[in-house]
C-alpha positions as semicolon CSV with decimal commas, in nm:
position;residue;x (nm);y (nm);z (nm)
1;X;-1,448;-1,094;2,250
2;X;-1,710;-0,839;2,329
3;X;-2,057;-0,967;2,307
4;X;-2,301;-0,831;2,005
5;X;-2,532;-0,508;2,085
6;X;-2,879;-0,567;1,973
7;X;-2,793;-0,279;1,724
8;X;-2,544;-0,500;1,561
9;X;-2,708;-0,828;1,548
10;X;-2,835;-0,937;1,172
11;X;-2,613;-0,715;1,016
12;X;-2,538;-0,854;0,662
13;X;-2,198;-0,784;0,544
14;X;-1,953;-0,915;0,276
15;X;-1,587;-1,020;0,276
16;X;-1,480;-0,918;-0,097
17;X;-1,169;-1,042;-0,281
18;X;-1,025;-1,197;-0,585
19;X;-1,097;-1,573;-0,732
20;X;-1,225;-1,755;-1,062
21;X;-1,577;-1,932;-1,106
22;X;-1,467;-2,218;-0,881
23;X;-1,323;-2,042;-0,625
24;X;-1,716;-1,877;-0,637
25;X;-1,871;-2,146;-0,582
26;X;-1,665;-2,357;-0,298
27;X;-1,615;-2,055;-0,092
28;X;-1,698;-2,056;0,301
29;X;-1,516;-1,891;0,517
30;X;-1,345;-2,159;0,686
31;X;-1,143;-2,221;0,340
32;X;-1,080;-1,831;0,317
33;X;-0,792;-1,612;0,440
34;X;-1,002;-1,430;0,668
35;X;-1,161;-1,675;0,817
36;X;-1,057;-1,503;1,140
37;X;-1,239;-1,166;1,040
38;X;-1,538;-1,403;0,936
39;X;-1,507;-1,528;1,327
40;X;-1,497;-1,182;1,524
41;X;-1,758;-1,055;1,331
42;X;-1,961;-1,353;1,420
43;X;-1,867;-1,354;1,757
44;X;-2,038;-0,979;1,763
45;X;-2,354;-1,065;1,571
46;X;-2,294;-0,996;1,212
47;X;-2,354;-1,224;0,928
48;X;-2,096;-1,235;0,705
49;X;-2,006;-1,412;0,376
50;X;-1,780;-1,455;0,099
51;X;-1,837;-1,257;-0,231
52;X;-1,540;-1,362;-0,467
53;X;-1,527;-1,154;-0,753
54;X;-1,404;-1,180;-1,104
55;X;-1,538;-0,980;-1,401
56;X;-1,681;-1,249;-1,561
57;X;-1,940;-1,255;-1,293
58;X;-1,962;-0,878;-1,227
59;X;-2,329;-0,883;-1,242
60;X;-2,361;-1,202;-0,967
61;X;-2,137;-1,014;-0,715
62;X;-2,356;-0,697;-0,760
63;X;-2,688;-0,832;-0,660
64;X;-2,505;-1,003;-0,369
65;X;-2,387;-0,694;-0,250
66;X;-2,713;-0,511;-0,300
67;X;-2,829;-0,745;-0,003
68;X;-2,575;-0,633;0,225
69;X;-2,542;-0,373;0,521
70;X;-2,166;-0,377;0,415
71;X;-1,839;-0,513;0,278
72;X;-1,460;-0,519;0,298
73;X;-1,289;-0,505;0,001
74;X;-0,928;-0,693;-0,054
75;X;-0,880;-0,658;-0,428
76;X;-0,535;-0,524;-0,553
77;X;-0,514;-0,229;-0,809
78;X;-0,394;-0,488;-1,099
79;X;-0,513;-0,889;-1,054
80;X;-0,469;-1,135;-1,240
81;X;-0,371;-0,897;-1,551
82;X;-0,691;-0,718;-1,472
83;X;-0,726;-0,368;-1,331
84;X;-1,024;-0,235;-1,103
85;X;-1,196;-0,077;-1,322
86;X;-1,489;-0,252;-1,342
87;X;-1,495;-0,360;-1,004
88;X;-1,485;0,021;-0,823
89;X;-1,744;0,115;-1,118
90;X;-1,963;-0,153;-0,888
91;X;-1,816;-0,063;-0,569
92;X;-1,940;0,296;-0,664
93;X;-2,243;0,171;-0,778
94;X;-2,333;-0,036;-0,432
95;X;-2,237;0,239;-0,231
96;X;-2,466;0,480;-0,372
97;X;-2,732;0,246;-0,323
98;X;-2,681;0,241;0,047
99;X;-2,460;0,002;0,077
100;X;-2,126;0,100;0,315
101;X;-1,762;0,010;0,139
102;X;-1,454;0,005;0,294
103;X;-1,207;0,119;0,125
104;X;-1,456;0,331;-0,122
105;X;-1,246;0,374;-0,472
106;X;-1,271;0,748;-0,425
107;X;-1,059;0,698;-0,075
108;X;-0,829;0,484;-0,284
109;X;-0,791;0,759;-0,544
110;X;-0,694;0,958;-0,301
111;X;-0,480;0,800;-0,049
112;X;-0,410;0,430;-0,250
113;X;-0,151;0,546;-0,489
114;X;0,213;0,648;-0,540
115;X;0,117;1,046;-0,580
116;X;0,045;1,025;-0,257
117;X;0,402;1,036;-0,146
118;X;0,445;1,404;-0,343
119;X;0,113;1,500;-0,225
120;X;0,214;1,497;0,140
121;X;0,574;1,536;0,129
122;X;0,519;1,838;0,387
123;X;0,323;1,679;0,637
124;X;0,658;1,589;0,775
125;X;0,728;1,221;0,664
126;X;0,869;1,311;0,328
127;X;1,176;1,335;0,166
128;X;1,282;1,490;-0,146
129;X;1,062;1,367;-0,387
130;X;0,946;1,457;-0,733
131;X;0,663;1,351;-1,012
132;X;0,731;1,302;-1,342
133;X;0,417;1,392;-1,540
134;X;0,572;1,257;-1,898
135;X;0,896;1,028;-2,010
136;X;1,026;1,346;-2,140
137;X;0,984;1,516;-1,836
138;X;1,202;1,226;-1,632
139;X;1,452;1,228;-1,878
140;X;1,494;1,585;-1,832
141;X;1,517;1,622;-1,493
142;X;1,646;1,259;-1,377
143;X;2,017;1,294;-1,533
144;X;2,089;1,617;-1,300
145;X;2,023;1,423;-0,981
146;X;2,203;1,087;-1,130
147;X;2,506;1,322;-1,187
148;X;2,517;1,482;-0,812
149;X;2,566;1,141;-0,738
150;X;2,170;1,071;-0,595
151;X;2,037;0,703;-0,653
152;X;1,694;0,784;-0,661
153;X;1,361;0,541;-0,628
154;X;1,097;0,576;-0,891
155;X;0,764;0,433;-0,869
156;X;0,477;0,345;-1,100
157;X;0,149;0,573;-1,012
158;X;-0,068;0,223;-0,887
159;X;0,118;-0,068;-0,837
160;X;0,170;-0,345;-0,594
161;X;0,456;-0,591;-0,472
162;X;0,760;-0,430;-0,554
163;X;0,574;-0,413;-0,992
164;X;0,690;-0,072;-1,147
165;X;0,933;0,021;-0,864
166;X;1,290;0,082;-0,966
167;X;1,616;0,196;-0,766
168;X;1,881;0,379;-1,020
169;X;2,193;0,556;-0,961
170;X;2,511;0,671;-1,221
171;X;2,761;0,433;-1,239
172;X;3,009;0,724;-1,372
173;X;3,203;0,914;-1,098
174;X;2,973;1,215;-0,923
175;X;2,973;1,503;-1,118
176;X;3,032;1,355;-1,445
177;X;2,795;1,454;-1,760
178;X;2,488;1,192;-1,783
179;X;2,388;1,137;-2,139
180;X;2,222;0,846;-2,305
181;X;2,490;0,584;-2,308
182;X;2,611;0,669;-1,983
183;X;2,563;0,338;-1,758
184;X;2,353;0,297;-1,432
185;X;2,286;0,070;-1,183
186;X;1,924;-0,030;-1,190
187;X;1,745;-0,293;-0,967
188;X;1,331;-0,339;-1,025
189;X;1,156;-0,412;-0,656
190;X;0,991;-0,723;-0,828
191;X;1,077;-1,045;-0,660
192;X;1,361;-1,205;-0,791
193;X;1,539;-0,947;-0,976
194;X;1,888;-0,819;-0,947
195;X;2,055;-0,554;-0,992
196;X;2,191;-0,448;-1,371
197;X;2,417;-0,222;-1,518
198;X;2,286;-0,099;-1,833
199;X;2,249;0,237;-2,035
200;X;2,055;0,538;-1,923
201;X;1,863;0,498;-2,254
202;X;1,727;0,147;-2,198
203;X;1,665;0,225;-1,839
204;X;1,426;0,493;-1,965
205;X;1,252;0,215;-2,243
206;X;1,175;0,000;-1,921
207;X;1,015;0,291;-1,742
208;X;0,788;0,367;-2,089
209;X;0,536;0,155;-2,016
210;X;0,471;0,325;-1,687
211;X;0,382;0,657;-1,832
212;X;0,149;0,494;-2,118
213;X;-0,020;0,315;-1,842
214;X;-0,096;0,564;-1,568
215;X;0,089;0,875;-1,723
216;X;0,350;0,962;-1,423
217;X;0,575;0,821;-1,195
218;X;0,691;0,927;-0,865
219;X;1,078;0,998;-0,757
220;X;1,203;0,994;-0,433
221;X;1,602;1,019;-0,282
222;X;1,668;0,677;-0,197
223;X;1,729;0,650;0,214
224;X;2,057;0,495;0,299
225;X;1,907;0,335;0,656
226;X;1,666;0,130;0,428
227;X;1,909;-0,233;0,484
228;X;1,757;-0,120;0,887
229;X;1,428;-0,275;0,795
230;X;1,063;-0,106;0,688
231;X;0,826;-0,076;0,953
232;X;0,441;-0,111;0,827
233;X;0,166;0,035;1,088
234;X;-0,190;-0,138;1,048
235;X;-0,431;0,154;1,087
236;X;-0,816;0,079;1,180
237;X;-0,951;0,419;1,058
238;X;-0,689;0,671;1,245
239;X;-0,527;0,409;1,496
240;X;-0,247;0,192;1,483
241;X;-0,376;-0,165;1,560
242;X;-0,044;-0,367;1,500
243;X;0,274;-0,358;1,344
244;X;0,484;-0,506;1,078
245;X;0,882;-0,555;1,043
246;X;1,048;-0,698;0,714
247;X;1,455;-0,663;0,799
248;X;1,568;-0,722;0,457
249;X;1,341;-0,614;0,167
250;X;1,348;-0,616;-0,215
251;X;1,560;-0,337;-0,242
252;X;1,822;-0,437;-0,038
253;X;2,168;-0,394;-0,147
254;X;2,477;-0,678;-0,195
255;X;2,742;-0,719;0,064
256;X;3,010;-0,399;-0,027
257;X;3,244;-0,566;-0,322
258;X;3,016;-0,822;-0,381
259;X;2,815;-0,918;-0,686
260;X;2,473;-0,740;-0,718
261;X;2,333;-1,144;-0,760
262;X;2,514;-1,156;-0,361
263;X;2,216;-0,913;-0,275
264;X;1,973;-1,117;0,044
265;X;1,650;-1,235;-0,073
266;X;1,381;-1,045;0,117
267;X;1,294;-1,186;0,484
268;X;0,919;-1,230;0,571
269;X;0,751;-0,922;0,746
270;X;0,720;-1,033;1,148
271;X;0,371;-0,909;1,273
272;X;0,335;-0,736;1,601
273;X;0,075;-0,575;1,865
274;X;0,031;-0,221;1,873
275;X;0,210;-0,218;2,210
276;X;0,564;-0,313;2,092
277;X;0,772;-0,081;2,251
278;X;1,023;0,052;1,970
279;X;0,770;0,146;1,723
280;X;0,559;0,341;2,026
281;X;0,728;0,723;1,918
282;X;0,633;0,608;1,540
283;X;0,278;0,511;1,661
284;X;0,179;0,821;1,827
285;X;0,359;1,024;1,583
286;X;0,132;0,856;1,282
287;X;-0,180;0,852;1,520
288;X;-0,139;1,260;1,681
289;X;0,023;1,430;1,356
290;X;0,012;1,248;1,061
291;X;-0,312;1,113;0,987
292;X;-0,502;1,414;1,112
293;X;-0,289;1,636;0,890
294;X;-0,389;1,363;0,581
295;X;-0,715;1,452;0,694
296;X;-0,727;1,783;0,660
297;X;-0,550;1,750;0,327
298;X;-0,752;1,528;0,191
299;X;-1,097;1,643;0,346
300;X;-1,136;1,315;0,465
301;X;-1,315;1,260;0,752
302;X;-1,256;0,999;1,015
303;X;-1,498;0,757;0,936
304;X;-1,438;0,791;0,545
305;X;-1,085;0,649;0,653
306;X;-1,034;0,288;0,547
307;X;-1,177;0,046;0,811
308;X;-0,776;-0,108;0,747
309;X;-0,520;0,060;0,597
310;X;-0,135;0,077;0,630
311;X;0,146;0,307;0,564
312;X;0,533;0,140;0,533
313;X;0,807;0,345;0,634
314;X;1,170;0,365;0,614
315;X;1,403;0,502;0,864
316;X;1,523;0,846;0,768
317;X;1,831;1,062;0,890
318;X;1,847;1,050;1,248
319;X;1,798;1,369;1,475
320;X;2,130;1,518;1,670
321;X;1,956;1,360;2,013
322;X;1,972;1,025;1,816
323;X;1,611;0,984;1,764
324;X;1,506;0,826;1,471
325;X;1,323;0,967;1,182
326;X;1,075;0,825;0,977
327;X;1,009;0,854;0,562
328;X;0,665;0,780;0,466
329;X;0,716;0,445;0,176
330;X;0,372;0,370;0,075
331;X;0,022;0,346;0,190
332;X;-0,176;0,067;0,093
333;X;-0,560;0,059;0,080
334;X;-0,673;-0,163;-0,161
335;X;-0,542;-0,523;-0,039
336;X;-0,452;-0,525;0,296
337;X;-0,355;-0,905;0,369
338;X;-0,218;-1,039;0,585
339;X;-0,221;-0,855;0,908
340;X;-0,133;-0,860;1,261
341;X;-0,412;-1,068;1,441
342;X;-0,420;-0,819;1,687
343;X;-0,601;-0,556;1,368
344;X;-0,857;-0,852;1,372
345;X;-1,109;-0,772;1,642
346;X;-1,068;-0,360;1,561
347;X;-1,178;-0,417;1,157
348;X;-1,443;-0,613;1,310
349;X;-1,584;-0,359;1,584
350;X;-1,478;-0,061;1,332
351;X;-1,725;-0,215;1,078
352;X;-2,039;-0,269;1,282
353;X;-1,968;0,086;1,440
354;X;-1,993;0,230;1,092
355;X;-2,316;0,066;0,978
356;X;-2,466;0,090;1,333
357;X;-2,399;0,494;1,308
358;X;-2,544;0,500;0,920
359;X;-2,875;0,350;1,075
């Protein structure tokens, strides 16, 4: 590893993320997930330390963040039945103070959730895709699509591990009128659940929740190539550090003729080094095009980007010279973990370069 610059040495940062009371008080980063992050930023002169948060102890984690240069945040938009509120009211509160965060809840609000995906459907790693602003206005406008024969994703506006993400298509022949009691085929993302046949009207209770929660949902065409495997790409600020590749995911559908229960469980994701050859068109194509024109969007500048960050994709329809295609999934800002080892030393160097330019 490189060896620390004078300007980096006794920089005080923080490794945030979830745990109870006990967790608090036991933690060192040799029992913590990142105890490799811990180590690179050690190896280049930082001093860095734990700061598990819960709000019960909102207050504790505050002043110990007041002491800080920095900190990393891994804390997912719902834990532990708990949202973030709290939490990014402190994040906010530490950063005006001086104190750099990474991901700030303002990047989070803007890149960190499903809307995202309509947001930048044009920026040329979209697909068709929709939000739903109310129930009524989904159950106006889903039926249509459901008729032309369309199985269509819909996702909850924050959300993480597969929570609020449904796949539904008509069960009735293509073209035939959708009403109420007409039966679909709907499958939740959530681990361990299967795919069910059951009426257009109580496919629409289980999505009610969604829209008292967070008030929309977001639609996209499902992508047949999506048994091919998701690809995630581990961004430190704008480049790709490492790679991720899960072959079968939650979504995944049963053997043709067999029982929706037949369906593969999802396989882990493999991690990779930014230098894997297949993913290298995908890498330069997120890296050159993509993330600058989320920039621009946004008005985000490079080093407001997330120190890590990821965006999953799908393969999409492939090109007439047989190049693949790429549909943007999700991005994911919040909890990044785990990640390709080869992201470690990057987050660690990104970091230090950020406080060392803030003075």
């Amino acid at each position: 590893m490189t060896q620390a610059s004078t300007s980096d040495s006794n920089r005080k940062v923080a490794l945030l993320y979830p745990g109870n009371r006990e967790a608090r008080q036991n933690a060192t980063p040799e029992n913590s997930r990142f105890l490799k992050v811990f180590q690179a930023l050690d190896a280049l002169g930082a001093h860095a330390e734990p700061a598990v948060y819960h709000d019960d102890f909102r207050d504790e984690v505050r002043q110990q963040l007041l002491q800080k240069d920095g900190v990393l945040v891994w804390y997912n938009p719902s834990e532990g039945g708990r949202d973030r509120s709290g939490l990014d009211a402190l994040l906010r509160e530490v950063s005006a103070a001086g104190v750099f965060v990474s991901t700030h809840p303002d990047i989070i609000l803007k890149l960190g959730t499903k809307e995202v995906l309509y947001q930048t459907r044009d920026l040329g790693w979209g697909c068709d895709t929709q939000l739903h602003l109310s129930l009524d206005q989904l159950k106006r406008e889903l039926p249509a699509k459901l008729s032309a024969g369309e199985a269509r994703v819909l996702k909850q506006y924050r959300g993480s591990s597969g929570d609020g993400v449904w796949k539904v298509e008509s069960a009735a022949a293509q073209g035939a009128a959708i009403g109420d009691d007409t039966a679909v085929r709907a499958r939740h993302a959530k681990r361990g659940c299967i795919e069910e046949t059951i009426p257009l009207r109580e496919f629409f209770q289980r999505l009610e929740p969604y829209f008292a929660k967070d008030g929309k949902m977001i639609d996209q065409v499902y992508q047949p190539r999506l048994p091919e495997g998701m690809i995630r790409c581990y961004l430190v600020h704008g480049t790709v550090e490492g790679f991720g590749h899960q072959a079968i995911n939650a979504l995944h559908p049963a053997p043709a003729g067999a029982p929706p229960e037949a369906a593969p469980a999802p396989t882990p994701r493999l991690y990779h080094p930014p230098t894997l050859a297949p993913f290298q068109a995908l890498k330069r194509q997120l890296e050159q095009e993509w993330v600058p024109a989320l920039q621009r969007l946004f008005g985000i500048s490079r080093e407001q980007l997330p120190v890590l960050w990821d965006c999953d994709f799908m393969l999409g329809p492939k090109r007439e010279t047989g190049e693949d295609t790429y549909v943007l999934c999700e991005i994911n800002v919040s909890s990044v973990s785990p990640f390709p080892d080869s992201a470690v030393e990057p987050v660690a160097k990104a970091l230090l370069a950020r406080l060392t330019a803030r003075g």
